[in-house]
N, C-alpha and C positions, 0 to 999 in steps of 0.2 A: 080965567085963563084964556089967553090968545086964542083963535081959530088957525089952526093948523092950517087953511085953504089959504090964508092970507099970508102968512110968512114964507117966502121964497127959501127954496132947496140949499142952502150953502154949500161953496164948493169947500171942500177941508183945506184945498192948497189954501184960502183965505185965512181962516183959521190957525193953521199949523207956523210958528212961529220957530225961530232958532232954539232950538232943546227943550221942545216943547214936550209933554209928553202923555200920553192918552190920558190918563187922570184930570190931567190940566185943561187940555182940550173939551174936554166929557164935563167935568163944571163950567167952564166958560160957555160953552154954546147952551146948559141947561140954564142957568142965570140969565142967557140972551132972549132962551122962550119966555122965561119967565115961570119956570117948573119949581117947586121946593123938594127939597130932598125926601120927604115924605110923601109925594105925588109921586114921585120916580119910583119910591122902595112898591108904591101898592099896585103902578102900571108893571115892574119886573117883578111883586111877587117875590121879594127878597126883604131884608130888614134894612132900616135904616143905617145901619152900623157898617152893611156892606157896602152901601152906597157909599157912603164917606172912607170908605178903604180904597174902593176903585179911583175916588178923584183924588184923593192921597196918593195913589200907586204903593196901596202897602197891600200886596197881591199875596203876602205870605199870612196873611188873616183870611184868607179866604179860604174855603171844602178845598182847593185844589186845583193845578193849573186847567186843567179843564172845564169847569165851573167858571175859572174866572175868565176864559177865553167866550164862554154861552154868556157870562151877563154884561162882557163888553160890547160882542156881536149884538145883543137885545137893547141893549142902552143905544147904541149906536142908531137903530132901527127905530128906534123913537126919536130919538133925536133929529130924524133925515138926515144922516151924515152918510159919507162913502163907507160901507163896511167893510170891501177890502182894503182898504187905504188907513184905515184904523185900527183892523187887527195885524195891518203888515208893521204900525207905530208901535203897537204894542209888543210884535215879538223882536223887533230891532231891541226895545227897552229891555227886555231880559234876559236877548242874548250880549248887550253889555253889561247887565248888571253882573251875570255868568259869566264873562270874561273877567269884570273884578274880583269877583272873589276866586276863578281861578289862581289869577295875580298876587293875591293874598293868602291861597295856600302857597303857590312855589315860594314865597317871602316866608311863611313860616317853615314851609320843610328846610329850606334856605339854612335860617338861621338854628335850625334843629342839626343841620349835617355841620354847622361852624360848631355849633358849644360838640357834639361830641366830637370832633377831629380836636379841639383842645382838650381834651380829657383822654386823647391818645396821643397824644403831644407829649402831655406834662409826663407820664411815668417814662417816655422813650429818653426826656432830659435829664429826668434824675434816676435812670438808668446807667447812662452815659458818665455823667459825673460821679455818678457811686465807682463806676469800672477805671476811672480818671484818677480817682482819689487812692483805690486798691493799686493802679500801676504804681504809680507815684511811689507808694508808699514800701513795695516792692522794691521800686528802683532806686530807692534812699536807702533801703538798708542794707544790699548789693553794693552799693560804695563804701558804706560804712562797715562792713567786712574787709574789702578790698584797701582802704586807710589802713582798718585794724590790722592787718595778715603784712602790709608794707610797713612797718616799724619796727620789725625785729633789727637789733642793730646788728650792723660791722664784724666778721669775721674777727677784724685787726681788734677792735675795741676791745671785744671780747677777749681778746687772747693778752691787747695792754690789761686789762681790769682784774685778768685773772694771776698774771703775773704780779702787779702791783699788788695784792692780797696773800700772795705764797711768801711767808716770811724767810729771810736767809736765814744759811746755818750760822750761828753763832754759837762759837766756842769760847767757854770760861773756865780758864784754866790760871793756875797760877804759876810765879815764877819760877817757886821751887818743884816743880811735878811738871812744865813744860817737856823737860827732854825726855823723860821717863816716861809720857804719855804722850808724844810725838806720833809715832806710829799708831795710836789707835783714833789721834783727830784725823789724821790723815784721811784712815778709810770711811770715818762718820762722814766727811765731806764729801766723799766722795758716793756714799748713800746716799746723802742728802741731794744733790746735784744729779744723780741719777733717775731719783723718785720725781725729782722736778720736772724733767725732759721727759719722763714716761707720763705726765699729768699733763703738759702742756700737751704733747701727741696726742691725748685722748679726745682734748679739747677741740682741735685746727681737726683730727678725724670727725668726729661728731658733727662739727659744721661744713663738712666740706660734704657729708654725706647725712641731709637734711632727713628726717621722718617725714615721710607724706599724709600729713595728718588729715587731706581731705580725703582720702581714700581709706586709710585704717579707721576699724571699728572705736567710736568714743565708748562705747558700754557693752563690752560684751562679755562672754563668759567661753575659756578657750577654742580662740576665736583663729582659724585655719585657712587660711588666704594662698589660693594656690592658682592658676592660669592654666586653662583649656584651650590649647588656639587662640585664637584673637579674645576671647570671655573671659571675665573673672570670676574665681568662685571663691564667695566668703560662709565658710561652716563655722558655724555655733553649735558645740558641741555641749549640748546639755545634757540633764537626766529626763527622759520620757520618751514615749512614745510614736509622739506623732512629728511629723517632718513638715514645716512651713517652708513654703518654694516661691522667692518672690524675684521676677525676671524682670530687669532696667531696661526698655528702648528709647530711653530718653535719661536727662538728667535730674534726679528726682532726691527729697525729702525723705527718711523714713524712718519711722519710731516704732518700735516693739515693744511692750509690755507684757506679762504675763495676767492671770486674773486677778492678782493679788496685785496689779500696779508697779510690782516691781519689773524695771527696766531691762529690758533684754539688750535692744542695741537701740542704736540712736546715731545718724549718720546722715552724711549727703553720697550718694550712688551715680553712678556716669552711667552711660549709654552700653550694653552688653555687660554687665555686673549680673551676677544671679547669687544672689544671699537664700544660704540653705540653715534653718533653723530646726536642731531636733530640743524637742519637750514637750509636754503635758499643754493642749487645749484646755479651755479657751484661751485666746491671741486678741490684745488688743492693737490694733493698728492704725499709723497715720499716716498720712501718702500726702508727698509736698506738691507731685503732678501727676494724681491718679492715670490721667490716659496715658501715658509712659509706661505705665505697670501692670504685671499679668500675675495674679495670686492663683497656688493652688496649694489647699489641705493633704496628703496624706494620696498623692497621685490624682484628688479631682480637683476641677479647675473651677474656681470662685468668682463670680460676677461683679466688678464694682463699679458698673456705669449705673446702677441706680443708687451710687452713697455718695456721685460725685456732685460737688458741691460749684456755684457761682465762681468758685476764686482758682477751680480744677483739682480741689485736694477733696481729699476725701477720709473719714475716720470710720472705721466699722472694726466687729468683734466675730472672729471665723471661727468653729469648731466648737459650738455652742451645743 
């Protein structure tokens, strides 16, 4: 082994090369004494294995940053190197190497906040398209009433169609009984020709003063429609006891059922309508836009913002 008295001090600025890094440095000048890696583990007192970590710069095999800070300072000191200038090498290296894996967490939390911001994405789309598909299909079948409700036909039609079908009177009489039964064709015609004009009248009244069939009840049971001031009130006059009170501030859907399924009422309701049902609880109900509607059983008042449903209707069963 060389005599230490003879090999000159090196300065590290010699040494230290572009991205050189204590490891690299710490073998290169031991190779220059002329040291083996085995001489160095027994002057530090450490194991061969360590040694070959430090001039690897694999510092995360070693007891710990501090340990590995004491056996570069002591390498260093063998070596005759500058010892601040080699632990200043050392902690540059790991506070880059610390910047990269910072860099490599924000890149992963990065791409952790992308996948879940798509997985709050996808249900708000096919949220959307669900509610797209539900108007849609809403406002298809709102025309398709509105078609169905404009084709009744023509007054006049009606009045040609129903005449064309009213047969005349025809009188069959013969030659020898004409004068003899003179007087009594007479007044059959004149029957006849009056029953005519009181059927045709029925007809041109009837259309001229239409049923309002979006406001009368489709299924009820003597059903009592009477006006309070500006409100409407429709009684369903059943057999029972208990009184269903269901108040319209909007325009709404409503189906009545009894428990047996059989149908009470079934209708669409305008804005101030109030349908009063007397009968026998339980009441099954179905509401075509729950928040329009105020339910109360028997004078208490019934909650239904918790049966109302995505599409605002709602079905539940009161008086249970």
């Amino acid at each position: 082994m060389p005599s230490e008295e003879l090999i000159p001090k090196p300065d590290i600025k010699d040494n230290v090369v572009a991205n050189e890094t204590v490891g690299s440095l710490l073998s290169q000048e031991r190779v220059r004494r002329g040291f083996s890696e085995k001489e160095v583990a027994e002057k530090l007192h450490i194991t061969k294995n360590y040694v070959r970590s430090i001039e690897a710069d694999l510092y995360e095999k070693l007891p710990g940053a501090i340990f590995a800070k004491g056996y570069i300072k002591s390498y260093a000191i063998l070596l005759k190197l500058n010892v601040d200038e080699v632990i200043s090498l050392y902690d540059e290296y790991i506070e880059q190497l610390q910047a990269s894996k910072d860099d490599a967490g924000h890149l992963r939390v990065r791409r952790k906040k992308d996948r879940n911001r798509l997985w709050l994405i996808v249900p708000v789309v096919v949220f959307v398209i669900g509610f797209a598909g539900l108007w849609a299909i809403d406002k298809y079948s709102d025309e398709e009433d509105t078609v169905t409700s404009g084709q009744v036909p023509e007054p006049s039609a009606i009045l040609q169609t129903t005449a064309s079908i009213i047969p005349s009177p025809t009188l069959s009489v013969s030659n020898s009984t004409a004068t003899a039964n003179r007087s009594s064709v007479r007044q059959s015609s004149i029957s006849a020709e009056s029953e005519l004009n009181l059927d045709l009248a029925t007809v041109i009244n009837t259309l001229s003063n239409p049923v309002d069939t979006t406001r009368a009840p489709i299924l009820a049971a003597d059903a009592d429609i009477v006006s309070i001031g500006q409100d409407t009130v429709i009684r369903i006059g059943m057999t029972g006891d208990d009184l269903l009170k269901i108040t319209f501030a909007g325009e709404s859907w409503i189906d009545v059922s009894d428990s047996e399924e059989n149908q009470i009422y079934r209708n669409i309701r305008a804005e101030g309508d109030i349908l009063e049902i007397h009968g026998n609880a339980p009441f099954n109900i179905l509401l075509g836009d729950a928040p329009f509607i105020s339910l109360s059983l028997n004078g208490d008042e019934i909650d239904v913002s918790g049966d109302i449903r995505i599409d605002n209707s709602a079905r539940l069963t009161v008086g249970l």
